[in-house]
C-alpha positions as a Markdown table, in Angstrom:
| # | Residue | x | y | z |
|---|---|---|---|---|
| 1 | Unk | 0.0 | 0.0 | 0.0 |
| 2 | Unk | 2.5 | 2.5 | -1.2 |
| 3 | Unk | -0.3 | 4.9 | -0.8 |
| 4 | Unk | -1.1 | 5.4 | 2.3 |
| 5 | Unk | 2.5 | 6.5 | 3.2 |
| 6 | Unk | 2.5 | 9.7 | 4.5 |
| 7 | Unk | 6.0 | 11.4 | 5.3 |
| 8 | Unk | 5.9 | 13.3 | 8.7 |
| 9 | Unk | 9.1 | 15.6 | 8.4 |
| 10 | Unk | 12.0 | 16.2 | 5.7 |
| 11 | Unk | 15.2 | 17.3 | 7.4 |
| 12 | Unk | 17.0 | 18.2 | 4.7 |
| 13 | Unk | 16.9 | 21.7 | 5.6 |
| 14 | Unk | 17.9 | 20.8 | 8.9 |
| 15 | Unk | 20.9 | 19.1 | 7.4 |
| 16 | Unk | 21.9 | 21.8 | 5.2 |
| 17 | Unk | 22.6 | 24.2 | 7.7 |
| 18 | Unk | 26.0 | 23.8 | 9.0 |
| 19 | Unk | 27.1 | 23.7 | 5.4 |
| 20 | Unk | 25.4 | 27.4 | 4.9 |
| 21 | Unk | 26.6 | 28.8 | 8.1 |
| 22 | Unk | 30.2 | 29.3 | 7.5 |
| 23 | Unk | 29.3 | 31.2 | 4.5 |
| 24 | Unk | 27.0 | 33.3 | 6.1 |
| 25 | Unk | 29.5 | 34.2 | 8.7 |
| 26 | Unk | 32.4 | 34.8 | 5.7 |
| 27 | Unk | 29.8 | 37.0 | 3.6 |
| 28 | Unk | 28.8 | 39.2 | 6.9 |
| 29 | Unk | 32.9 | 39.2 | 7.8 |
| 30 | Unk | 33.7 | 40.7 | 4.3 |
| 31 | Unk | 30.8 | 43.1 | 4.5 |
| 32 | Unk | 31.9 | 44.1 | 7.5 |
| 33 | Unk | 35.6 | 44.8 | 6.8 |
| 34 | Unk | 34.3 | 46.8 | 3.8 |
| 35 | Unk | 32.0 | 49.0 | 5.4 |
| 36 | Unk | 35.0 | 49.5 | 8.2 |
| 37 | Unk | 37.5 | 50.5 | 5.5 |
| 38 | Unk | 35.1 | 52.3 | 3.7 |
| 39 | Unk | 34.5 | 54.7 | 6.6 |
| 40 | Unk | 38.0 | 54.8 | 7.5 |
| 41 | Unk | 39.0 | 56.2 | 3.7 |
| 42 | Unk | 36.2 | 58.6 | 4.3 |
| 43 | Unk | 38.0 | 60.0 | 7.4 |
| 44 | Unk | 41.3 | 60.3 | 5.5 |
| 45 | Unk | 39.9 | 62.1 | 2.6 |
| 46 | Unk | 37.8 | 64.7 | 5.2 |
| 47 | Unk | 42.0 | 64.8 | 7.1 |
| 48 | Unk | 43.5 | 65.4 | 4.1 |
| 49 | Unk | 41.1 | 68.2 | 2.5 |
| 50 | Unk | 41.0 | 69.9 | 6.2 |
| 51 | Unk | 44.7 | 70.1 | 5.9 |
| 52 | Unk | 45.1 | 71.6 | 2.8 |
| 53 | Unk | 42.5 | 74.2 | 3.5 |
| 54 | Unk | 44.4 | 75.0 | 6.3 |
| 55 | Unk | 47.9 | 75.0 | 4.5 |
| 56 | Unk | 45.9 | 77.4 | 1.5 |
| 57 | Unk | 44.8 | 79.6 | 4.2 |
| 58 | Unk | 48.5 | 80.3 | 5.8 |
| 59 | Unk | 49.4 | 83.9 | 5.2 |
């Protein structure tokens, strides 16, 4: 009676998760790093064009 077979719960999902994980936390580390040196080149530039204001401003 193959028909009356009724499957309960599929794991597979379950299963798959340790495989996605490390790529999840790789993807969120680059993003991260990105957005870090992003901001950081940001405060450079603003440095750099505040110091060269200043040095145009020198009498």
């Amino acid at each position: 009676m193959p028909g009356d077979v009724e499957i309960l719960a599929d794991h597979s999902l379950l299963l798959a998760i340790p495989a996605f994980a490390p790529a999840i936390v790789v993807v969120g580390v680059v993003i991260w790093v990105a957005v870090r040196d992003r901001r950081n080149a940001d405060e450079e530039d603003a440095d750099t064009e505040a110091e060269a204001e200043a040095e145009n401003t020198l009498p």
